[in-house]
PyMOL CGO cylinders between C-alpha atoms (Angstrom):
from pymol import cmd
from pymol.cgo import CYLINDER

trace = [
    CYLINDER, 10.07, 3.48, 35.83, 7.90, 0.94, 37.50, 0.3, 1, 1, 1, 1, 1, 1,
    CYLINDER, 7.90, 0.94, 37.50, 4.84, 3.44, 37.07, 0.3, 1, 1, 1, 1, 1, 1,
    CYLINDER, 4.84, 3.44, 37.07, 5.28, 3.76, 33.68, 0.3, 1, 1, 1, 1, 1, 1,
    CYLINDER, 5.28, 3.76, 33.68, 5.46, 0.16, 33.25, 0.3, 1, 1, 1, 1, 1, 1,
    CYLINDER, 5.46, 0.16, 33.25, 2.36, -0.21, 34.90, 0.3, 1, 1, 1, 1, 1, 1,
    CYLINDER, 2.36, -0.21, 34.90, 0.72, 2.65, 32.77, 0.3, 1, 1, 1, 1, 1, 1,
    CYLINDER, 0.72, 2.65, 32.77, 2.01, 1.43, 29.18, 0.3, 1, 1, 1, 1, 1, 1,
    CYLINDER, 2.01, 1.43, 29.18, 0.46, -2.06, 30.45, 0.3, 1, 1, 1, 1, 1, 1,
    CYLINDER, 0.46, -2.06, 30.45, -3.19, -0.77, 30.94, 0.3, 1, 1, 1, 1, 1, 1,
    CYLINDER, -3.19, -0.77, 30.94, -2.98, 1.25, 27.99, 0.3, 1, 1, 1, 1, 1, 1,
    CYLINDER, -2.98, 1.25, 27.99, -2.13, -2.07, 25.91, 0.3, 1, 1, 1, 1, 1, 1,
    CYLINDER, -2.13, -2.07, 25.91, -5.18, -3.45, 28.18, 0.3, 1, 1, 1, 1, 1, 1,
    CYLINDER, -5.18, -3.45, 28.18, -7.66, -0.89, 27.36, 0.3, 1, 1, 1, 1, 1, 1,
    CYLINDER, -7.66, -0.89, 27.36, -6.39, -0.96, 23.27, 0.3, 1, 1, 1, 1, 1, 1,
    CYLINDER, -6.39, -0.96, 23.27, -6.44, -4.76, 23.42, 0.3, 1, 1, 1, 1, 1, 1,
    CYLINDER, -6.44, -4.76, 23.42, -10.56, -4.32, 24.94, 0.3, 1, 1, 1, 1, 1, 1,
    CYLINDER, -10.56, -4.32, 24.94, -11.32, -1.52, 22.17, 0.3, 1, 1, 1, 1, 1, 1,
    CYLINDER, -11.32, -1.52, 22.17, -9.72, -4.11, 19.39, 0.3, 1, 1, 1, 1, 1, 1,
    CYLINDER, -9.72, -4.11, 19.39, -11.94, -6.30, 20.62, 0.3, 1, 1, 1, 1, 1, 1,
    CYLINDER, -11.94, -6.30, 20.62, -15.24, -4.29, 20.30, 0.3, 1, 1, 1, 1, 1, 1,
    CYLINDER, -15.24, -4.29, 20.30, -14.06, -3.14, 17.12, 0.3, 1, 1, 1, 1, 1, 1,
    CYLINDER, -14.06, -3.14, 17.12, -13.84, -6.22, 15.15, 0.3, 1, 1, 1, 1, 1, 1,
    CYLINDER, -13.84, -6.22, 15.15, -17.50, -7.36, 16.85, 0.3, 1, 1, 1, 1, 1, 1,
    CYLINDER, -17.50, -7.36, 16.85, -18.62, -3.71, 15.83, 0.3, 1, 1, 1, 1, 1, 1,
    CYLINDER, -18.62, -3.71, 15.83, -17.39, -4.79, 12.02, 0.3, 1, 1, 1, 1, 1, 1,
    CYLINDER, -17.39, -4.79, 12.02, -18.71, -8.13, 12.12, 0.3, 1, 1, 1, 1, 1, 1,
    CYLINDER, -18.71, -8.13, 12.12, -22.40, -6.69, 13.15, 0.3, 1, 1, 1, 1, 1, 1,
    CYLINDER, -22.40, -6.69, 13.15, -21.97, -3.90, 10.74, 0.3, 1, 1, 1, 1, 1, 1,
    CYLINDER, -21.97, -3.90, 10.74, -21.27, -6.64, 7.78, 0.3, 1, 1, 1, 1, 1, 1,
    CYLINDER, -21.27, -6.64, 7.78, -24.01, -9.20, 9.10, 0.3, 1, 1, 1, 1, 1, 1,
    CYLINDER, -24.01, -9.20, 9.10, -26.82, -5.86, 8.94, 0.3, 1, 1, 1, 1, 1, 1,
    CYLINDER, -26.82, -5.86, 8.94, -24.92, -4.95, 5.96, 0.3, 1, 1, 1, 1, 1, 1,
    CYLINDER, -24.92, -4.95, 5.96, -25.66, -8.87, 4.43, 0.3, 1, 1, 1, 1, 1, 1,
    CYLINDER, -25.66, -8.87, 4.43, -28.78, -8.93, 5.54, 0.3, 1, 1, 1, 1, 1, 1,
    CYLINDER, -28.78, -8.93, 5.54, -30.07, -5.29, 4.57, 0.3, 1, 1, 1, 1, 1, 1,
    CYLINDER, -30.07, -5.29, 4.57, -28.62, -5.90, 0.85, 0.3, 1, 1, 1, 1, 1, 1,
    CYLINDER, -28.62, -5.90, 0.85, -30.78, -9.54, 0.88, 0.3, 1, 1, 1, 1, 1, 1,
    CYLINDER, -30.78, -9.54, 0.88, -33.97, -8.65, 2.18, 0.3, 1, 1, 1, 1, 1, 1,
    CYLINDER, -33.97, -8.65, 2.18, -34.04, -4.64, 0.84, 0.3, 1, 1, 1, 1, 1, 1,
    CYLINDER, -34.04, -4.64, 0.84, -31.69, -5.03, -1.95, 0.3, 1, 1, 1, 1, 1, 1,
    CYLINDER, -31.69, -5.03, -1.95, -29.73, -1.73, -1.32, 0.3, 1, 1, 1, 1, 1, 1,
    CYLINDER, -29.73, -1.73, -1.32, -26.71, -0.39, 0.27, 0.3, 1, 1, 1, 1, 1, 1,
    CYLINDER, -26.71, -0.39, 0.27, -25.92, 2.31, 2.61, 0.3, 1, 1, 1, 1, 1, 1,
    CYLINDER, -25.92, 2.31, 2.61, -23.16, 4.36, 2.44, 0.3, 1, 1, 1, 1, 1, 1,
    CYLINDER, -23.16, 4.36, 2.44, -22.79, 4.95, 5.88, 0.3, 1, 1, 1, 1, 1, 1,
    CYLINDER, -22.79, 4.95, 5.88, -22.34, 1.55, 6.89, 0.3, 1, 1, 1, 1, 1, 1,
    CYLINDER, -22.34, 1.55, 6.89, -19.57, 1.06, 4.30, 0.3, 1, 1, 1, 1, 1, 1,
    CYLINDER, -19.57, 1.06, 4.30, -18.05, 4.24, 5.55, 0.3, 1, 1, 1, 1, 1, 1,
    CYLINDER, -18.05, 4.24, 5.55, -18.57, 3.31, 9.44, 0.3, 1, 1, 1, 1, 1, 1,
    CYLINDER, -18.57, 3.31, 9.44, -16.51, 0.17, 8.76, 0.3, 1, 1, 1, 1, 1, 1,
    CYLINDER, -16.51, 0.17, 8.76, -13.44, 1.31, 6.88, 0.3, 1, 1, 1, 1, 1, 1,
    CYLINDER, -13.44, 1.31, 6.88, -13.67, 3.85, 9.84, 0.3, 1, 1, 1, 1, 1, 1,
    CYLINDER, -13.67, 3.85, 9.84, -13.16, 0.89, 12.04, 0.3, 1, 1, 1, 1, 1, 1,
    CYLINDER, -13.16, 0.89, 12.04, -11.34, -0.68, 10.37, 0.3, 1, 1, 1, 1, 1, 1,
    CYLINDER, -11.34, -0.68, 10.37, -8.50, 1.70, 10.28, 0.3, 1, 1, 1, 1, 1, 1,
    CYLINDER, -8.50, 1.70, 10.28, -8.51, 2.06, 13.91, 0.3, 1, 1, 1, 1, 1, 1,
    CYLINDER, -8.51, 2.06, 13.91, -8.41, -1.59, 14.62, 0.3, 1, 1, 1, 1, 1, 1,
    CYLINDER, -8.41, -1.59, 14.62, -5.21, -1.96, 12.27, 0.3, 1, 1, 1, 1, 1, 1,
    CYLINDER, -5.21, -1.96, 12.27, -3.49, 1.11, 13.93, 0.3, 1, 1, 1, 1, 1, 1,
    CYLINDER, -3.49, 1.11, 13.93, -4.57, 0.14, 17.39, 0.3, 1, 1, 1, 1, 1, 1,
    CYLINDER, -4.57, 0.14, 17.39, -3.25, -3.75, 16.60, 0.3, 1, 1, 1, 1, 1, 1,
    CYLINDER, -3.25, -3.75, 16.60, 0.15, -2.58, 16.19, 0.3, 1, 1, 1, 1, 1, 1,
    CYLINDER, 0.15, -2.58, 16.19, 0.01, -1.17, 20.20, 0.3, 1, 1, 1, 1, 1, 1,
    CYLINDER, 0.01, -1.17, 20.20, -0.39, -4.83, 20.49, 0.3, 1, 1, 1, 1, 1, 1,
    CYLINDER, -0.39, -4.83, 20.49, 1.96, -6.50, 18.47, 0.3, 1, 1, 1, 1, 1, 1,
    CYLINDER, 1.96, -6.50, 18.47, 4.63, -3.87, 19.24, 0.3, 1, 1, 1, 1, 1, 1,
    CYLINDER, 4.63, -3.87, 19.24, 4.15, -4.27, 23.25, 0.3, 1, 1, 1, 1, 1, 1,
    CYLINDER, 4.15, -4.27, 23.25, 4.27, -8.16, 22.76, 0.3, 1, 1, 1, 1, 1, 1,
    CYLINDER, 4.27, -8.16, 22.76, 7.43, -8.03, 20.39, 0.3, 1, 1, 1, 1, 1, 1,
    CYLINDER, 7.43, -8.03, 20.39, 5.66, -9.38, 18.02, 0.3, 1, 1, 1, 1, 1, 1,
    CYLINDER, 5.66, -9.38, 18.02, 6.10, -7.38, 15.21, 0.3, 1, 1, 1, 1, 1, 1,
    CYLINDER, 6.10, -7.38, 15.21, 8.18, -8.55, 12.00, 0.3, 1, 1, 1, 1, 1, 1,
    CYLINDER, 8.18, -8.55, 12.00, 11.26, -6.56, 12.20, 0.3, 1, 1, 1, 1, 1, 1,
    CYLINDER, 11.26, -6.56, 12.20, 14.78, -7.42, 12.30, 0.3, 1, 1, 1, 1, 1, 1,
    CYLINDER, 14.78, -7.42, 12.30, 13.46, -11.38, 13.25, 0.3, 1, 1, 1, 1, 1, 1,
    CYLINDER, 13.46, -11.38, 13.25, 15.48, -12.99, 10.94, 0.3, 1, 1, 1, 1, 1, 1,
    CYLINDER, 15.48, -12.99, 10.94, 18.82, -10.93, 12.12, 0.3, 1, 1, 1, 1, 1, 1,
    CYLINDER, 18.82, -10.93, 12.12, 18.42, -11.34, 15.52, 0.3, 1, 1, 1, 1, 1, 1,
    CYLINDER, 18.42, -11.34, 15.52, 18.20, -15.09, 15.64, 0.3, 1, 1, 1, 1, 1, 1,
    CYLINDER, 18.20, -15.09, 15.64, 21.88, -15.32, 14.11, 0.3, 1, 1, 1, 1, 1, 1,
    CYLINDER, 21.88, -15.32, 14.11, 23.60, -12.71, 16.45, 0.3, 1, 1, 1, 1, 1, 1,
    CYLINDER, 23.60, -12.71, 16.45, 24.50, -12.64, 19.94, 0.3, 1, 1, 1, 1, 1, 1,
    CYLINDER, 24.50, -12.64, 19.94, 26.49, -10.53, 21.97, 0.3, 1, 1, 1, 1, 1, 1,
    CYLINDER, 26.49, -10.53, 21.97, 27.15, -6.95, 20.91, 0.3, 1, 1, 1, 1, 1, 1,
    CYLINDER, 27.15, -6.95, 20.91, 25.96, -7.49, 17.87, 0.3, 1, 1, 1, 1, 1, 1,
    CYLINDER, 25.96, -7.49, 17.87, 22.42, -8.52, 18.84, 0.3, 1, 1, 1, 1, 1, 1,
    CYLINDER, 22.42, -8.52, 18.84, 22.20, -5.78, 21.10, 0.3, 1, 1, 1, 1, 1, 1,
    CYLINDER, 22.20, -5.78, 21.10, 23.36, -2.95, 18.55, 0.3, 1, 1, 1, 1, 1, 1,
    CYLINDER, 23.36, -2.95, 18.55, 20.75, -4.71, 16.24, 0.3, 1, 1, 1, 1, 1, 1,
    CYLINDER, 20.75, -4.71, 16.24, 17.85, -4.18, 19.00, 0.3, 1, 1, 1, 1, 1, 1,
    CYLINDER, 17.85, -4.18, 19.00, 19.00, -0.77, 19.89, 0.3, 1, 1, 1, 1, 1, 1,
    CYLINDER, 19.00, -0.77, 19.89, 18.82, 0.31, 16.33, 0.3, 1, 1, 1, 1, 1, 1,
    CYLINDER, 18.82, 0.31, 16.33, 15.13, -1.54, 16.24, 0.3, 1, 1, 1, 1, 1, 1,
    CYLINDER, 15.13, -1.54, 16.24, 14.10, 0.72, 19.26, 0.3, 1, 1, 1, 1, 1, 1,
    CYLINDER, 14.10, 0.72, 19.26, 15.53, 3.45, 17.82, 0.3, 1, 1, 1, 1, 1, 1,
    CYLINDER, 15.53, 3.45, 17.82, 14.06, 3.57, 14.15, 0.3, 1, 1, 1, 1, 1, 1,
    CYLINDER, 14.06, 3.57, 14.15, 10.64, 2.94, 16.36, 0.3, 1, 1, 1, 1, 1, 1,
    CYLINDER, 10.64, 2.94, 16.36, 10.57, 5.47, 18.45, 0.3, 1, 1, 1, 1, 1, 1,
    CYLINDER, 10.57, 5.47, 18.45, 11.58, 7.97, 15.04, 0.3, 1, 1, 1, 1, 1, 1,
    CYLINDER, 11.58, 7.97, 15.04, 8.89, 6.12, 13.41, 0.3, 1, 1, 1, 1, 1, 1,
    CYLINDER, 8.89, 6.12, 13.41, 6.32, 7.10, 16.37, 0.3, 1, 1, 1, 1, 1, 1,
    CYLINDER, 6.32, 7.10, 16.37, 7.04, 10.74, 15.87, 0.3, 1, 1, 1, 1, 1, 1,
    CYLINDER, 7.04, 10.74, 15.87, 6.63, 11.02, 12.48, 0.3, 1, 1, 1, 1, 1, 1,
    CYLINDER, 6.63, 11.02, 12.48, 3.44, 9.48, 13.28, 0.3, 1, 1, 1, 1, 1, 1,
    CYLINDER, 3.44, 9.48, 13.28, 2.30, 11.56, 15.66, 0.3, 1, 1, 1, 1, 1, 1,
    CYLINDER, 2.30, 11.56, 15.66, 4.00, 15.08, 13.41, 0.3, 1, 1, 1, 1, 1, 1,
    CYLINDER, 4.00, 15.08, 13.41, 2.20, 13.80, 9.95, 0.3, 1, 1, 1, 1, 1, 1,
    CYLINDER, 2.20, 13.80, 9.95, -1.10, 13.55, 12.44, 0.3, 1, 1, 1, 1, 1, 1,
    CYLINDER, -1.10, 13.55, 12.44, -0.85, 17.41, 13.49, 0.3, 1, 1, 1, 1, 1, 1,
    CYLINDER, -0.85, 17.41, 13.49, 0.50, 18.33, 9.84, 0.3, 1, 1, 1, 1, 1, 1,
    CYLINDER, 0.50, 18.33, 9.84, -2.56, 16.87, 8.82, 0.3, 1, 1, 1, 1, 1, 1,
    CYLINDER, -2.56, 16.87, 8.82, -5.18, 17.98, 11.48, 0.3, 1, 1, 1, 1, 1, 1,
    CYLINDER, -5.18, 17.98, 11.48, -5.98, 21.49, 9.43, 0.3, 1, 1, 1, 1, 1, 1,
    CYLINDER, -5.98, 21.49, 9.43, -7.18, 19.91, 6.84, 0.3, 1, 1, 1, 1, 1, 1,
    CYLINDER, -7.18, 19.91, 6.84, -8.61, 17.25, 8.18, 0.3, 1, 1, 1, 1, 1, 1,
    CYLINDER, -8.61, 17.25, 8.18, -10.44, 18.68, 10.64, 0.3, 1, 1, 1, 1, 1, 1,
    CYLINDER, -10.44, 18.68, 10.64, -12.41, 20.68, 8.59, 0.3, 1, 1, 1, 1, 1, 1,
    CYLINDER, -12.41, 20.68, 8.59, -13.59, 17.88, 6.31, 0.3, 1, 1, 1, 1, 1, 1,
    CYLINDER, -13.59, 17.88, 6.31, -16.53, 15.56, 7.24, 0.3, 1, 1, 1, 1, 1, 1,
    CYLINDER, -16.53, 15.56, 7.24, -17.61, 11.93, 5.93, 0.3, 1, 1, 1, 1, 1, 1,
    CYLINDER, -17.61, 11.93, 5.93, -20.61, 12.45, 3.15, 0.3, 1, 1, 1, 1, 1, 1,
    CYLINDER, -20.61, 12.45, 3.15, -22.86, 10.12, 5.03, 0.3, 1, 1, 1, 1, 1, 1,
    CYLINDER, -22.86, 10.12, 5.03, -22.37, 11.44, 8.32, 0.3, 1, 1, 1, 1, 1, 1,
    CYLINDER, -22.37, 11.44, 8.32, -21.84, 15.49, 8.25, 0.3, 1, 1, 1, 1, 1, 1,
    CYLINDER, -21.84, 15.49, 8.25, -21.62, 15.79, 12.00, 0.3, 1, 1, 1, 1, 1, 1,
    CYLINDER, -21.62, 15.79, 12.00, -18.58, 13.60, 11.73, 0.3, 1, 1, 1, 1, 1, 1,
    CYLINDER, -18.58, 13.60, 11.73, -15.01, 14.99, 11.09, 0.3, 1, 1, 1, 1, 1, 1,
    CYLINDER, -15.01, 14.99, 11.09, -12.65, 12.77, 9.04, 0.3, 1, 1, 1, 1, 1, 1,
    CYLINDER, -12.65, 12.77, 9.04, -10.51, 13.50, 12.04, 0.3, 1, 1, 1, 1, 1, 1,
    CYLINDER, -10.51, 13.50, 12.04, -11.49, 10.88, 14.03, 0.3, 1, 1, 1, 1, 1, 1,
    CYLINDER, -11.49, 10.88, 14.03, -10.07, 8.58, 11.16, 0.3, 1, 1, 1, 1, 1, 1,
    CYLINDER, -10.07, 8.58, 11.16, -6.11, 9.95, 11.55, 0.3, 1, 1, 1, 1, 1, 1,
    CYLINDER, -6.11, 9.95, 11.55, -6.34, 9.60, 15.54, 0.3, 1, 1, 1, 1, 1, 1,
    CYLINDER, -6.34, 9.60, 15.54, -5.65, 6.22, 15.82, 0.3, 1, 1, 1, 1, 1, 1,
    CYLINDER, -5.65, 6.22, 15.82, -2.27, 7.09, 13.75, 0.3, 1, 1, 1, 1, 1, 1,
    CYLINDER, -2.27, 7.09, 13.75, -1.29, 9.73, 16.52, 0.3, 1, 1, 1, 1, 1, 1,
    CYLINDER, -1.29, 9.73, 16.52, -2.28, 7.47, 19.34, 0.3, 1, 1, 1, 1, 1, 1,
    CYLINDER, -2.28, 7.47, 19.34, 0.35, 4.34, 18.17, 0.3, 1, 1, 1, 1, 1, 1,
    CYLINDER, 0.35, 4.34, 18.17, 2.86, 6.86, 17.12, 0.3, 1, 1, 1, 1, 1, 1,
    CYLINDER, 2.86, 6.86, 17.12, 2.85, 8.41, 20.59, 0.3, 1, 1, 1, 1, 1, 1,
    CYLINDER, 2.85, 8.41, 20.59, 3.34, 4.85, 22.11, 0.3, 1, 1, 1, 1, 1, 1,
    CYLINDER, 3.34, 4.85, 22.11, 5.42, 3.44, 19.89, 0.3, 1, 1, 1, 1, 1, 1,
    CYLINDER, 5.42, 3.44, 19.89, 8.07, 6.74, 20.48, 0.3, 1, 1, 1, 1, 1, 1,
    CYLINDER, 8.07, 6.74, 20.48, 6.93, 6.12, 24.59, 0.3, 1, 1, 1, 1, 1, 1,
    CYLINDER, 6.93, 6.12, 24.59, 7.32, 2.29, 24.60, 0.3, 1, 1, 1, 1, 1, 1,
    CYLINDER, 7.32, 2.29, 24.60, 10.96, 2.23, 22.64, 0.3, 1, 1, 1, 1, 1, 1,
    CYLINDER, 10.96, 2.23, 22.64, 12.19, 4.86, 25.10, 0.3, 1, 1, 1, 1, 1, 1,
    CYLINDER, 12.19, 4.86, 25.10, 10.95, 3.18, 28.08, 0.3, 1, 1, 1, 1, 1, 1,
    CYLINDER, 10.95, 3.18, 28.08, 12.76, 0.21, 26.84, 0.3, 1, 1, 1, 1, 1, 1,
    CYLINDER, 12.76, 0.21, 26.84, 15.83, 1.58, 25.86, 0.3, 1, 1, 1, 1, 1, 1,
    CYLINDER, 15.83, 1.58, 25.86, 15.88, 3.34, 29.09, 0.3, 1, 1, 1, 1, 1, 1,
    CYLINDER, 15.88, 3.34, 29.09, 15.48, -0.34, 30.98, 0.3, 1, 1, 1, 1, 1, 1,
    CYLINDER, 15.48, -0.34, 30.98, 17.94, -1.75, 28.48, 0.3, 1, 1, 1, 1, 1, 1,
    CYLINDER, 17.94, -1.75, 28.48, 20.47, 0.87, 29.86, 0.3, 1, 1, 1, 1, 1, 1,
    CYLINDER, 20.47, 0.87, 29.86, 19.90, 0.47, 33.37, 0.3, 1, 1, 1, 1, 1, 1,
    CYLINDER, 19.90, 0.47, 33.37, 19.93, -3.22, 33.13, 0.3, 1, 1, 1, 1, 1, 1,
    CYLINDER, 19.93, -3.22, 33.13, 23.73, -3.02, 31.40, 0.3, 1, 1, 1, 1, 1, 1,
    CYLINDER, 23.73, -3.02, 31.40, 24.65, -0.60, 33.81, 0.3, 1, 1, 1, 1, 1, 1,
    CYLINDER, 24.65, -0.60, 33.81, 23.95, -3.08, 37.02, 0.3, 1, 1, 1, 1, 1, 1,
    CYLINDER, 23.95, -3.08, 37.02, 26.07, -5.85, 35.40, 0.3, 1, 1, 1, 1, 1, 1,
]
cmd.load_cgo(trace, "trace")
């Protein structure tokens, strides 16, 4: 379990790195954007498309993040209130409805990948809309990873007590 520990921790490092070139990849995309529409007076589609491109990995990819940190807004407002059994039944049914929630993810993702590997962005024809849904797959498959590895360490722990 300790590998897997280690591995779920560099993913969240390399996500957390690729969040962070995404938003300065969005920022220089709306600064040439800004500047292109001042000086030129027109717009290009591709940069508009190239950013809501990015901008739906960086939200997908951001909950990796906030779900590895426990930072997500859940059952918050339950959990202070409870201890005991209670708290724990509350977190076990949080892991739980996460890890369902990943693989939905990650089966609406290959449910969708005929279709949407076949269609292409109107500014860029080399590029399939693909790329857009991978980011989905991608936090589905840890979110489903991550609640099982803690469930799994939740379970062990009890069973040392």
């Amino acid at each position: 379990m300790h590998a897997v520990k280690k591995l779920l921790d560099l993913f969240v490092r390399l996500v957390s790195t690729l969040l962070m070139c995404l938003v300065s990849g969005i920022v220089l995309l709306m600064l040439n954007e800004l500047v292109l529409r001042n000086l030129l007076g027109k717009s290009f589609r591709g940069m508009t498309e190239l950013a809501g491109f990015m901008f739906l990995w960086m939200a997908f990819l951001g909950v990796i993040v906030l779900y590895d940190q426990n930072r997500m807004i859940s059952l918050d407002m339950f959990f202070v209130r409870t201890r005991g059994k209670v708290h724990t039944i509350l977190w076990v049914v949080h892991k739980v409805v996460a890890a369902v929630l990943g693989v939905i993810m990650v089966i609406a993702f290959l449910g969708l990948y005929p279709y949407v590997s076949t269609e292409y962005y109107s500014s860029m024809p080399s590029f399939a809309k693909l790329w857009q849904y991978v980011p989905m797959a991608i936090t589905g498959g840890f979110l489903c990873i991550k609640s099982l590895y803690d469930l799994v360490e939740k379970a062990r722990g009890e069973r040392r007590r």
